[in-house]
N, C-alpha and C positions, 0 to 999 in steps of 0.2 A: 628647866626643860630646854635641851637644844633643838632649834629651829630648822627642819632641810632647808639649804638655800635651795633657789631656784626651784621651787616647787610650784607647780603650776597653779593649783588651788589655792596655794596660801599668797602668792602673789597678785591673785584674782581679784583676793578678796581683800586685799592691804589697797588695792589701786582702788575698792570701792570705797575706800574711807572719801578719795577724794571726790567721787561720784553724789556721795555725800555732804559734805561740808563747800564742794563749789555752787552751790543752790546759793549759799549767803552769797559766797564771792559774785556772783552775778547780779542776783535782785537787789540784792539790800545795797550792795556797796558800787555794782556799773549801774544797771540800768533804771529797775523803775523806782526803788527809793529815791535816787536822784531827781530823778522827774517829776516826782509827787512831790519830794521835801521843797525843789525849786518852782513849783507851780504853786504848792500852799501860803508859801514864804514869801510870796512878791506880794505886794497890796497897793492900791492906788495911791494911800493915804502915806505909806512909809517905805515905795520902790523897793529893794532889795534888802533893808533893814531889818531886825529883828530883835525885839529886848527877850533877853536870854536872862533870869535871874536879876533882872533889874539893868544890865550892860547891855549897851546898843551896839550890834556887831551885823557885819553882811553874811547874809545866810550864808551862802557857799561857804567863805570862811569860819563860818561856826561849825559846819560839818567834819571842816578839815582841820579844826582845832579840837574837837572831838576824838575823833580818830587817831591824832597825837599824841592827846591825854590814855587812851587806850593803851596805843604802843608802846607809850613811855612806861606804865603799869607793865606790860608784860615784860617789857627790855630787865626790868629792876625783879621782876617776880620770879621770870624762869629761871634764872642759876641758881636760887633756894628749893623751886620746885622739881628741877633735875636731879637737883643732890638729894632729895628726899625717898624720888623714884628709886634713885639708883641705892641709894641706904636700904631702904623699905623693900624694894622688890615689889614695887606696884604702877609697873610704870601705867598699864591700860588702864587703872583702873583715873587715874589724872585723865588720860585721854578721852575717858566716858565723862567724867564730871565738864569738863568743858565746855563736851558734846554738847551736856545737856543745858548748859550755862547759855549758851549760846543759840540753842534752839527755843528756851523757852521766853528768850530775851526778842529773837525773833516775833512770836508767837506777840510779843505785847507791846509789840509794831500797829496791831494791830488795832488798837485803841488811840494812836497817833493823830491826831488832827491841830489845827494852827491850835487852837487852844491851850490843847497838853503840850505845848511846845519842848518844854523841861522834860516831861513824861518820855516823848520821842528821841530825844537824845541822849538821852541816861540807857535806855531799850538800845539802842544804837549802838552807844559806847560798850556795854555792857555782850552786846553780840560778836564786835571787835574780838572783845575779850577771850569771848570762849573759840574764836575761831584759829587765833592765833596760839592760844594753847594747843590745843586738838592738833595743828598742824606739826610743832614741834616735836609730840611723842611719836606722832605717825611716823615724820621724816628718821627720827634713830630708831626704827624698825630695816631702813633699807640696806644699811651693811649686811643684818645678820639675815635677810633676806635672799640678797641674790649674790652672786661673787662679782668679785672686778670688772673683770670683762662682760657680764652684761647689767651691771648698773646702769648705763646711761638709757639702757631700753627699758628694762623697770621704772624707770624714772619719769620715760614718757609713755610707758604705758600709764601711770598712775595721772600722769596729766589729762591724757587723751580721755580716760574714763571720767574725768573731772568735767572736760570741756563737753563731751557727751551728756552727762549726767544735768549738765547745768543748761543747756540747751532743750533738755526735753522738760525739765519744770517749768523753763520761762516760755516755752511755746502754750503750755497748758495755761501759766497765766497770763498771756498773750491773747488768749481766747477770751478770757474773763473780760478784761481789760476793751478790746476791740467790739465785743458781742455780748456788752452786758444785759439787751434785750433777750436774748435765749435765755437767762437765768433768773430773768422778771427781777433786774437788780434799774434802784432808779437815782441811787446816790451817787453819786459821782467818784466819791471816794472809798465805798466799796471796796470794789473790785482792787485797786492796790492794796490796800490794807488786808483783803482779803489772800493777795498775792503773800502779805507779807508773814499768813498765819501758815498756807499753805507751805512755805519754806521753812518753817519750825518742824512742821511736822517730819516732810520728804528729810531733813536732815539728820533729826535723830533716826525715824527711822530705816533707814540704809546705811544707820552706820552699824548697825545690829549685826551686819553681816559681819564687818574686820572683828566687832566685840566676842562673837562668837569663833570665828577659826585662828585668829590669832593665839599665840600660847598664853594660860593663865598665869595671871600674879605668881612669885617666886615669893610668899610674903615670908619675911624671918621674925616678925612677934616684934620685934626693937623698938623701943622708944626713941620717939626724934626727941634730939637734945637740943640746946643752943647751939653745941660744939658742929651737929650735923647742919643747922640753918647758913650758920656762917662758912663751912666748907662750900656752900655755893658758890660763892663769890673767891673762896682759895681754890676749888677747883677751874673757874676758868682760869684763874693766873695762872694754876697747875697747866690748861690746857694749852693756853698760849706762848707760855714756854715750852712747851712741849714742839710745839706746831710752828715754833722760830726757827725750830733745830731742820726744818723741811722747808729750804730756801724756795722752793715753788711754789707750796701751800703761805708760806710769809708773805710771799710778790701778793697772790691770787688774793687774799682778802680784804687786804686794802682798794684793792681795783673793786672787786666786788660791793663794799663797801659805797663806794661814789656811784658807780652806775645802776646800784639798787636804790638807792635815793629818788633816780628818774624813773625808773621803771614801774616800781610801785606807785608811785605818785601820780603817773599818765594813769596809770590803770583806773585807779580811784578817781580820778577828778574829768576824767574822758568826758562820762554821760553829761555833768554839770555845764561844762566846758561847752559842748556840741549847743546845750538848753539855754544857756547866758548869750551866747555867741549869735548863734544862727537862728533861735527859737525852731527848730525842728517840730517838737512836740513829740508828747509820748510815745506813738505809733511810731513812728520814722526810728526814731532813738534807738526803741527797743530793736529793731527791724536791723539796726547798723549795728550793735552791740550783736546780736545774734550772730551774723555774718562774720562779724571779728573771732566770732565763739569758731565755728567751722574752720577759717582759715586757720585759729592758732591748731586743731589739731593737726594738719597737714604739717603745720608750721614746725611743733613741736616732733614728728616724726623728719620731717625733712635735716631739720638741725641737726638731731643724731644721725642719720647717716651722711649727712655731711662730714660731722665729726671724725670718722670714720677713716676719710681719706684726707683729711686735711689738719686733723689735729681740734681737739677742745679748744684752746686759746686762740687760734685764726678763725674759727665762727665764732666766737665771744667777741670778739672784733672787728668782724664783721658784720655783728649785730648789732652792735654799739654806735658804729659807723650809721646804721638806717634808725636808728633812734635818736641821734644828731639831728640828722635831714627830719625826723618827726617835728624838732621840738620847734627848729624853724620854720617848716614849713605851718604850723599852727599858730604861730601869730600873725602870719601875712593872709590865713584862709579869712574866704569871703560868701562861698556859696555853697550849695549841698554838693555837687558833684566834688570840690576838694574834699570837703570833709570825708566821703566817703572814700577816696582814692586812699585817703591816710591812714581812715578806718582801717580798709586792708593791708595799709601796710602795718598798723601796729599788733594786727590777729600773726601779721606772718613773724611777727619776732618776740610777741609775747610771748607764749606756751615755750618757744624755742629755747631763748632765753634765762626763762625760771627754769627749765626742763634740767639744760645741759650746766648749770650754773652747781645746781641739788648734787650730779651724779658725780662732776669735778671736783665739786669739794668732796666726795665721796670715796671717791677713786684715790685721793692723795691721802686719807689717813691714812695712819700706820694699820698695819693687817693684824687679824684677828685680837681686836680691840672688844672688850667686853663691857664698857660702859661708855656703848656712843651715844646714848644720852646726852653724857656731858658736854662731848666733841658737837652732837648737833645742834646742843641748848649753845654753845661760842659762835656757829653760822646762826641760828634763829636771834641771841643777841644782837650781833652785828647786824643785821638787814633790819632788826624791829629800829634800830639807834636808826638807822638810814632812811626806815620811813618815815619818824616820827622828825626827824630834821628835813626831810623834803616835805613835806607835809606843811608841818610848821612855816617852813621857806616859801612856800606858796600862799598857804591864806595871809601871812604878813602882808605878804607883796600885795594880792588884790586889796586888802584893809587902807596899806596906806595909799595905792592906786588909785583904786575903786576900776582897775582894768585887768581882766584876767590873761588876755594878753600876756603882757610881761609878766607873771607868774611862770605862763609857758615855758616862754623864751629862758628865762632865766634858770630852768631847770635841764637846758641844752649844756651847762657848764658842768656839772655833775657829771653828764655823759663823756665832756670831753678827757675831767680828768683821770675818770674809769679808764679810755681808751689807752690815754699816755702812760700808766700804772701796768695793764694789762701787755701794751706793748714791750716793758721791761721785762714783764715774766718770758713774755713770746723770744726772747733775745736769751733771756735761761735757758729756756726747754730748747733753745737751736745748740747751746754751749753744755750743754749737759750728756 
């Protein structure tokens, strides 16, 4: 079934995938998981410690060694499960099982307490999982989506609905949390956990919408063979050769590559980060992470038409540039007014960032390509490799530190080599 591009309903309702699945990006993984996992996890008796499986490791760090083990799964999974999509002709139907992978792993958050320690991080791990699937079929929907010229606005439209979407769940549980006397709630821990059932839900269902207007399975009856599992892994080689032969797309994702290392990493470890650092506390936290939510949508529209008149690779680089000044200025913060100045600055180049990052690698494939699948499961590879190494590069750091600090700091180098990588291409696209 061919797809209208540019179709206004069907773009509607592809952008609500993201309205969907940023519930997790928000609760679970910035704001109040974090705050819950790092208030449970501190004890008089053993400060920031926690036996995990019998290993004594610092909480934060077990979170972000989690979420590594996660991404390293998906980094090895997706080029078998692209190739299968693309063999099978079922790409949505991958996209649903995630969905629901992911919402129902949500959902048994919900039984999390210091106790279930193991329980909560396998629930954890296991919602990673399904989100980072989920994202990668959504994203090889946007070629056949919208044409060139307005990829980069589909691109943050689908964000902007995201950062909307994720902002009105964590206000509702915002309420729970704040006023758990209106709902004659007297456990403390409640009301998160309860946060964290509520995003199972809101996740699977809003995703009913893209499930629904999106085009149905193409299926062809075929059996997966061995011969199809291992074309996974020959089709990226297929596609990276492919994508050598486009000396702007070869610069671009190596750059991408380093400066998605930092980006994801600040993202994930922000709310921890704010709770270790400054003790904020849940309200303040959530309150800061909100406000980041608002400005990345500005953020995210502003970058594209920045774009516009200056070129994709000179706001990539000047993005990069104000995630630099992030990474240092986060080791030298001391009080809540820094933190939140930075807060804002990272809402303004979040959304912007992943926005125009999605629509550029988008815009440089080769045209009318029929299994961008493949082409999007090579950028979802590369960025999952990128988080599970800045991730990893971080809880190392505070493990052998015991300072999160220099975790920060040190994840300032990532962005610079992005910038220097990114500058090569910008010296192409002025030579070309």
């Amino acid at each position: 079934m061919t797809i209208q591009k540019n179709d206004t309903p069907t773009i509607r309702a592809w952008a609500m995938f993201d309205w969907a699945n940023s519930a997790y990006n928000l609760v679970i993984t910035s704001t109040i998981f974090p705050a819950y996992y790092t208030a449970i996890t501190y004890t008089e008796a053993h400060g920031d410690r926690v036996t995990f499986f019998g290993l004594e490791v610092v909480n934060t760090a077990l979170s972000n060694f989690a979420l590594s083990v996660a991404y390293l799964l998906m980094a090895l999974a997706l080029p078998i499960l692209s190739s299968v999509a693309d063999f099978k002709g079922n790409k949505k139907t991958f996209m649903m099982a995630f969905t629901y992978l992911g919402g129902i792993a949500c959902m048994g958050l919900f039984f999390f307490k210091l106790e279930t320690l193991e329980w909560g991080i396998v629930c954890f791990t296991l919602a990673a999982v399904g989100y980072v699937g989920g994202v990668l079929f959504n994203n090889s929907y946007l070629p056949q989506i919208a044409t060139v010229d307005q990829q980069d606005r589909v691109s943050a439209q689908g964000f902007a609905y995201g950062y909307i979407g994720c902002v009105t769940i964590q206000i509702i549980c915002f309420v729970f949390i704040l006023k758990p006397e209106w709902f004659g709630i007297t456990d403390p821990s409640f009301a998160p956990r309860l946060s964290f059932l509520l995003v199972g839900f809101w996740w699977i269902g809003f995703a009913q919408i893209p499930f629904i207007k999106l085009p149905k399975d193409q299926r062809n009856g075929q059996r997966v063979t061995k011969h199809v599992l291992q074309k996974g892994f020959a089709e990226l080689r297929d596609v990276w050769a492919r994508l050598k032969k486009i000396p702007a797309i070869k610069r671009f994702l190596p750059a991408f590559f380093f400066y998605a290392m930092g980006v994801q990493t600040v993202m994930i470890v922000a709310a921890a980060f704010g709770e270790k650092i400054l003790h904020l506390g849940a309200p303040k936290l959530i309150g800061t992470i909100l406000i980041i939510q608002l400005v990345a949508i500005g953020g995210a529209y502003l970058m594209s038409l920045l774009a516009r008149y200056i070129g994709n690779v000179r706001v990539l680089m000047l993005m990069v540039c104000i995630w630099i000044g992030i990474c240092v200025s986060a080791y030298f913060i001391n009080d809540e007014v820094q933190f939140y100045i930075l807060a804002a600055l990272v809402g303004l180049v979040m959304g912007g960032i992943q926005s125009l990052s999605r629509s550029t690698y988008s815009k440089l494939l080769p045209p009318d390509e029929a299994d961008t699948a493949s082409f999007f499961s090579f950028y979802d590879v590369t960025e999952k490799i990128a988080i599970v190494i800045g991730l990893f590069s971080f809880a190392i750091i505070e493990q052998l530190t015991n300072n999160i600090r220099y975790s920060a700091l040190c994840l300032g180098i990532f962005f610079v080599v992005g910038l220097t990588l990114l500058g090569r291409m910008q010296v192409l696209v002025k030579n070309s």
